[in-house]
C-alpha positions in Angstrom: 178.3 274.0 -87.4 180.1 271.8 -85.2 178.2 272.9 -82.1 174.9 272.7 -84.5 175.4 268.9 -85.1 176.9 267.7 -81.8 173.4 269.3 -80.5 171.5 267.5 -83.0 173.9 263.8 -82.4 172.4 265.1 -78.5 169.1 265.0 -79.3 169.6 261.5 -81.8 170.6 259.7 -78.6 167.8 261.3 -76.7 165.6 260.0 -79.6 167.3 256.6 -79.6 167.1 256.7 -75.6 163.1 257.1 -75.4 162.7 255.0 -78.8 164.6 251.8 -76.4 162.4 252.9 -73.5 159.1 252.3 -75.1 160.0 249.0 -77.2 161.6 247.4 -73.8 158.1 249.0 -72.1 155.9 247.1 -74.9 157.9 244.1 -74.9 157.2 243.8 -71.2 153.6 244.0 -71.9 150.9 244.9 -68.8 152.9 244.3 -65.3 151.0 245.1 -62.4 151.1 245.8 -59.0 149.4 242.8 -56.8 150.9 243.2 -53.1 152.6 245.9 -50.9 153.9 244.5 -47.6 155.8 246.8 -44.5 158.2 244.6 -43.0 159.7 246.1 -39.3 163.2 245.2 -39.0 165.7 246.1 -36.4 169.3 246.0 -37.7 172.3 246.2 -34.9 174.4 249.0 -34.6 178.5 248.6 -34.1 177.5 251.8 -31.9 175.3 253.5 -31.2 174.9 256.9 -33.6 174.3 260.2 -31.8 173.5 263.6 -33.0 172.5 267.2 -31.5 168.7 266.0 -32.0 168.5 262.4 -32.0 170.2 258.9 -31.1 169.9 255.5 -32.9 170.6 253.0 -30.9 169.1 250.0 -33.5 168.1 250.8 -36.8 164.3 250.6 -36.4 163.5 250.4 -40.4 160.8 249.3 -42.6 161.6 247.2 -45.6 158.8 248.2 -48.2 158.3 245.3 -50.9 155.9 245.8 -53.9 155.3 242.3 -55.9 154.1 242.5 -59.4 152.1 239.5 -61.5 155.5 239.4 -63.5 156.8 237.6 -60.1 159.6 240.6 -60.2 159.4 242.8 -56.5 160.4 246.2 -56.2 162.4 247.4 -52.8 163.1 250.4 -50.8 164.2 251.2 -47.2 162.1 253.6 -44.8 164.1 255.1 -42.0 161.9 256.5 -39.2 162.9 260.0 -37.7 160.3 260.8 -35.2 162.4 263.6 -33.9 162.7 265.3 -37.6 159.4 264.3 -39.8 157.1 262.7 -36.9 157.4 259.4 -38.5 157.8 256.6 -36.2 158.1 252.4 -37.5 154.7 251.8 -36.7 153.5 254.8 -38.3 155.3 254.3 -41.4 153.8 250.4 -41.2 150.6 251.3 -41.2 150.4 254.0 -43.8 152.5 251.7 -46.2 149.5 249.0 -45.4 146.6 251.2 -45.0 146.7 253.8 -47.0 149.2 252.9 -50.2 148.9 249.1 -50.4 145.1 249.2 -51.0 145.5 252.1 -53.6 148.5 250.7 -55.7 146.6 247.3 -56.2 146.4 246.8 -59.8 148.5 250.6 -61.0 151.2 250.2 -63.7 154.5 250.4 -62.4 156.1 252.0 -65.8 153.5 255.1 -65.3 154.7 256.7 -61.8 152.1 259.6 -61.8 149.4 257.8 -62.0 149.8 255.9 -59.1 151.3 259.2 -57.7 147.6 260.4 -58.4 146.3 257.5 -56.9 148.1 257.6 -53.5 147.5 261.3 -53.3 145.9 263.1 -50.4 148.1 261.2 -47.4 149.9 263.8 -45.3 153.0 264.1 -42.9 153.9 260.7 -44.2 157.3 261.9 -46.3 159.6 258.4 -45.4 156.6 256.0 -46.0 156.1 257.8 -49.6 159.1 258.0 -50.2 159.9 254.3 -49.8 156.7 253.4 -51.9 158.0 256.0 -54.6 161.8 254.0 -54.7 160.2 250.2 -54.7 157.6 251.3 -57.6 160.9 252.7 -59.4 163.1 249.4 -58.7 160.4 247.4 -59.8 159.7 250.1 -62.7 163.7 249.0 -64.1 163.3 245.5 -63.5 160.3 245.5 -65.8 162.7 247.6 -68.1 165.6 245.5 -67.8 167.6 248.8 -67.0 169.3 250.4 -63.8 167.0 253.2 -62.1 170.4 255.3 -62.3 170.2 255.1 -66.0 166.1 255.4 -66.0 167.0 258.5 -64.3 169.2 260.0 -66.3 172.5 258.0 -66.1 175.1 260.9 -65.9 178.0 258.6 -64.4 178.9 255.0 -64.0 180.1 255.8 -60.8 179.7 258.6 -57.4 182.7 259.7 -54.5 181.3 258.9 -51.3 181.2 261.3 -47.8 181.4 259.8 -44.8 179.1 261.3 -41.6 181.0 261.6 -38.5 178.6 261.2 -35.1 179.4 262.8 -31.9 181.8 261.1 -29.7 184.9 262.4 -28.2 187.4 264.2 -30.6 189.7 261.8 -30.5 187.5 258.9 -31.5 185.9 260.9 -34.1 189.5 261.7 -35.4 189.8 257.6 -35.8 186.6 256.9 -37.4 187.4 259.8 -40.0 190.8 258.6 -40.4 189.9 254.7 -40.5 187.2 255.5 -43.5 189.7 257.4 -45.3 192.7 254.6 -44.6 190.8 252.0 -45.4 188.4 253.3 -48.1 189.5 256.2 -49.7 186.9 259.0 -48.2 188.2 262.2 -48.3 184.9 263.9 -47.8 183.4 264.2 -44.3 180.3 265.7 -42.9 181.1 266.2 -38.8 178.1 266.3 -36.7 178.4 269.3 -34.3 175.5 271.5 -31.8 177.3 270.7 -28.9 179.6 273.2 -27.0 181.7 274.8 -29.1 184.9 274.3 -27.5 183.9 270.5 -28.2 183.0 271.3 -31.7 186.1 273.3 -32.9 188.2 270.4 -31.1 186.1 267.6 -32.6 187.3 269.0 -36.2 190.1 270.2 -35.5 191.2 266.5 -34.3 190.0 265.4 -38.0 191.9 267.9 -39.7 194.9 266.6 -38.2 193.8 263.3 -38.8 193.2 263.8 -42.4 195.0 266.6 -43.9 193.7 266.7 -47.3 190.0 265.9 -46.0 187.7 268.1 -47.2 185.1 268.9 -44.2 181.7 270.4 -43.6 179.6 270.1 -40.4 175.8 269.7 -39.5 174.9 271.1 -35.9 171.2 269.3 -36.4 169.1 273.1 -34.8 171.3 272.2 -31.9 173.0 275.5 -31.7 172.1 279.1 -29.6 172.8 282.0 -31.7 175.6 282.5 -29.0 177.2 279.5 -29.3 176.6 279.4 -33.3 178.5 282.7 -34.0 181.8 281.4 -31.4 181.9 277.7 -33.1 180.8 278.8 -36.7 183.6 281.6 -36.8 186.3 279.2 -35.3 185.1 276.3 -37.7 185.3 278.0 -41.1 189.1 279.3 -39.8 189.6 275.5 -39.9 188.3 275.4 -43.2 184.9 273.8 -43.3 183.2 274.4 -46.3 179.2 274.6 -45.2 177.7 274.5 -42.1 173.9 272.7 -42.2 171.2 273.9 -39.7 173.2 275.9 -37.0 169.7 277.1 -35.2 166.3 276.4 -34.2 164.2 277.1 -37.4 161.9 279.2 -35.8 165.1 282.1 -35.2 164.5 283.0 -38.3 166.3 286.4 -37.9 169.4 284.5 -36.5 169.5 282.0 -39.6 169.8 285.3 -41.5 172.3 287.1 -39.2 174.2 283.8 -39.6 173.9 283.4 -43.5 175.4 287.8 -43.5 178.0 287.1 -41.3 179.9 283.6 -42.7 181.2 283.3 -46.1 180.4 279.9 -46.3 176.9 278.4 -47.1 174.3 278.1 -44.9 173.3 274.7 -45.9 169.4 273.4 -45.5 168.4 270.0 -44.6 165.0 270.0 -41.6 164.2 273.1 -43.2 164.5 272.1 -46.8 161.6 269.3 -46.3 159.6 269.5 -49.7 159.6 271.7 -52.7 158.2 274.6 -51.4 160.3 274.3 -48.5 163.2 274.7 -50.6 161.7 277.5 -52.8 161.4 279.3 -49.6 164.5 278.6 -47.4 166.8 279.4 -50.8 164.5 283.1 -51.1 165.9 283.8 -47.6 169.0 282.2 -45.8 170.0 278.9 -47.2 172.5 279.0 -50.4 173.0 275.4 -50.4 170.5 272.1 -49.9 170.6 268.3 -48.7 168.5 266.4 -51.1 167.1 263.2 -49.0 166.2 260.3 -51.7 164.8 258.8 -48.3 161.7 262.0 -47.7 161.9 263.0 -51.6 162.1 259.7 -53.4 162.8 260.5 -57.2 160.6 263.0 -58.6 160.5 265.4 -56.1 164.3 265.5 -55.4 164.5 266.0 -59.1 162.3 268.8 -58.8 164.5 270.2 -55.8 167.8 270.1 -57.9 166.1 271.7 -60.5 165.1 274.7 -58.4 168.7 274.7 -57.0 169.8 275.0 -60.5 167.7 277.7 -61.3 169.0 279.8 -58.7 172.1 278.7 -58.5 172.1 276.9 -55.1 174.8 274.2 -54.7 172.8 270.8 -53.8 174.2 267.5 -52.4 172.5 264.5 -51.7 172.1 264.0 -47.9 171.7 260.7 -46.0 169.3 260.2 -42.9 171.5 257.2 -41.8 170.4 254.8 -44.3 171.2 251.2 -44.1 172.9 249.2 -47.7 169.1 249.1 -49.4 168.4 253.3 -49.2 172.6 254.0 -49.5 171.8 252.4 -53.1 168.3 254.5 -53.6 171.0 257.8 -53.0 173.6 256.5 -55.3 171.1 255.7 -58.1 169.8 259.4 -57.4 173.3 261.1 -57.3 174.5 259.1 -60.4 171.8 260.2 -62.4 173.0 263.7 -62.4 175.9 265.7 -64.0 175.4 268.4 -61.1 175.4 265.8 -58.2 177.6 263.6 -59.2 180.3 266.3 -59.0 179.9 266.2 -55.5 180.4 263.3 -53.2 177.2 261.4 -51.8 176.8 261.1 -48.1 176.2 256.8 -48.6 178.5 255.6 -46.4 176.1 255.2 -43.0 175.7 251.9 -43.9 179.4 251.2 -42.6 177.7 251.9 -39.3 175.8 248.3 -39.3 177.1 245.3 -38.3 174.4 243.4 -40.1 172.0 244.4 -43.5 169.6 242.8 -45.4 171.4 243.3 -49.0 174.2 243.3 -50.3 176.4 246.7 -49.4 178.1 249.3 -51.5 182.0 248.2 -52.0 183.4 251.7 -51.8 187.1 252.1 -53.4 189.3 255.2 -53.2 186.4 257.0 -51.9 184.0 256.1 -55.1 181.1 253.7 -55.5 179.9 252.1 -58.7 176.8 252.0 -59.9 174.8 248.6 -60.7 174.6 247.5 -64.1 172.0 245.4 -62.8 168.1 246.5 -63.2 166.7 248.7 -61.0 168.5 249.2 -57.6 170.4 246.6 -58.4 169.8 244.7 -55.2 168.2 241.5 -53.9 167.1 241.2 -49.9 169.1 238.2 -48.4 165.7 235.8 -47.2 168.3 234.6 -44.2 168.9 238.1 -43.1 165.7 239.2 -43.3 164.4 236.0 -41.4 167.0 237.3 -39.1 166.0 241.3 -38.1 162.6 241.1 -39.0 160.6 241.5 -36.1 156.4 240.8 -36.8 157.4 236.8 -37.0 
């Protein structure tokens, strides 16, 4: 009996849940979407970020704004990654002004699918979606008066952070592992690797030392040979790590499998887990665990993914594609709306990166983040800051 009512006191606070929804829904009465601007910025670097299949020298991002007749706006950050997805800044521009501006003129932010439906039919465009997905649902709380962590599902108040560690030489990586965990707590790191694995093994081995009690898994970006991904991969999960994320090219599809027989740790998906049915099909064959990217999957989708993870028992963490402040909050909101994610930290701490933003960062203490009370994202874009980076003025 006692299960029997706490199920039914469950489902009364679902009840009272959707009841407050809709009366804060009609008392906002009809808010809609009037303008949808792609504003280039360029945000310095304190250095510059290197991986096995990129480097970021400036952060080359589009701030997507989407104003409403209620005078409340609606933001999201759009990180290009012409080396991953295709998307460049000026590609991500002009589908924000071509193809989704014209079509969300006039759509209802509180109903997502229609304007889903409306905006329907673009492809290869996953960041500029995506940022048009997070702005509609930041302006979507705003008109609700509640955060989009809650409107999501509101399974924390707040998330533990993981901090990504870029290639440099072990030694400096050791620092930059150990000044995050000094000064903020992180005790979570995710090592970019796919160089030579002699370099590799050092680069975490210096970090272990480092940071004893870190807890460490490693991302080699395709950047790997089978060769060199069976020497470093072996030596790396001796050290401890606890997944290693795309250790080959994804078209050696038999050595992804080889890889995911011979380790006992999880062969985790990211460039491979793009979309839904990426996912669907990576976790039928190799991958057993997935990076969720709020930044290609906004919302819906990524809450699609987790729930296929779940289904099949795939572990799931929420991934970062070096977001500035703006899409670190997006990921927090995401990660905070879930019991299953926010058991695990959030990679949110890229932002740390930046010497300059265009809102207000994350304050990260003993490793953990808190979520906004404050509607929506919880953010506002500093006008000087912006004036600052943008650069079509």
């Amino acid at each position: 009996m006692r299960g029997e009512r706490a199920h039914h006191h469950e489902l009364g606070l679902v009840s009272v849940q959707i009841d407050n929804l809709a009366a804060r829904a009609s008392a906002a009465g009809a808010v809609r979407v009037v303008a949808v601007e792609a504003i280039p910025v360029a945000l310095p670097l304190r250095h510059p970020v290197s991986f096995a299949s990129g480097l970021i020298q400036t952060a080359d991002n589009v701030l997507v704004r989407i104003h409403s007749d209620a005078g409340l706006v609606g933001c999201a950050e759009a990180q290009p990654r012409p080396y991953t997805y295709g998307e460049t800044q000026e590609s991500i521009i002009r589908a924000v002004r071509e193809w989704f501006a014209p079509r969300l003129e006039g759509c209802d932010p509180l109903a997502p699918e229609r304007a889903r439906s409306r905006c329907a039919g673009l492809k290869g465009h996953l960041c500029a979606s995506a940022a048009i997905e997070v702005a509609l649902a930041d302006l979507a709380g705003q008109v609700l008066r509640i955060p989009c962590a809650v409107m999501l599902g509101g399974a924390t108040d707040s998330v533990l952070v993981a901090s990504m560690v870029s290639f440099a030489e072990p030694a400096v990586m050791a620092h930059e592992a150990a000044e995050a965990h000094d000064r903020y707590g992180i005790s979570t790191f995710k090592v970019k690797v796919g160089r030579e694995p002699h370099l590799d093994v050092a680069a975490v081995a210096a970090i272990r030392d480092a940071v004893p009690d870190a807890a460490v898994y490693v991302d080699a970006n395709r950047g790997w040979t089978l060769e060199q991904a069976r020497e470093a991969g072996d030596q790396l999960i001796e050290l401890g790590v606890l997944a290693i994320e795309e250790p080959l090219d994804l078209a050696d599809k038999p050595g992804r499998r080889e890889l995911a027989a011979r380790w006992d740790v999880p062969l985790a998906g990211d460039e491979s887990c793009l979309t839904l049915s990426d996912v669907a099909r990576e976790l039928a064959g190799p991958v057993s665990r997935v990076s969720i990217k709020v930044a290609r999957t906004a919302f819906a989708q990524s809450k699609d993914i987790l729930a296929h993870c779940r289904a099949v028992g795939a572990d799931a963490v929420v991934g970062s594609q070096y977001e500035g402040a703006l899409g670190a909050w997006a990921s927090i909101a995401f990660a905070a709306s879930s019991r299953t994610l926010c058991q695990l930290p959030v990679e949110a701490a890229n932002f740390l990166d930046l010497a300059a933003d265009l809102v207000e960062p994350p304050r990260i203490v003993d490793g953990r983040v808190r979520v906004p009370d404050a509607a929506g994202l919880g953010i506002t874009v500093d006008p000087d800051a912006l004036a600052g980076y943008r650069m079509d003025e």
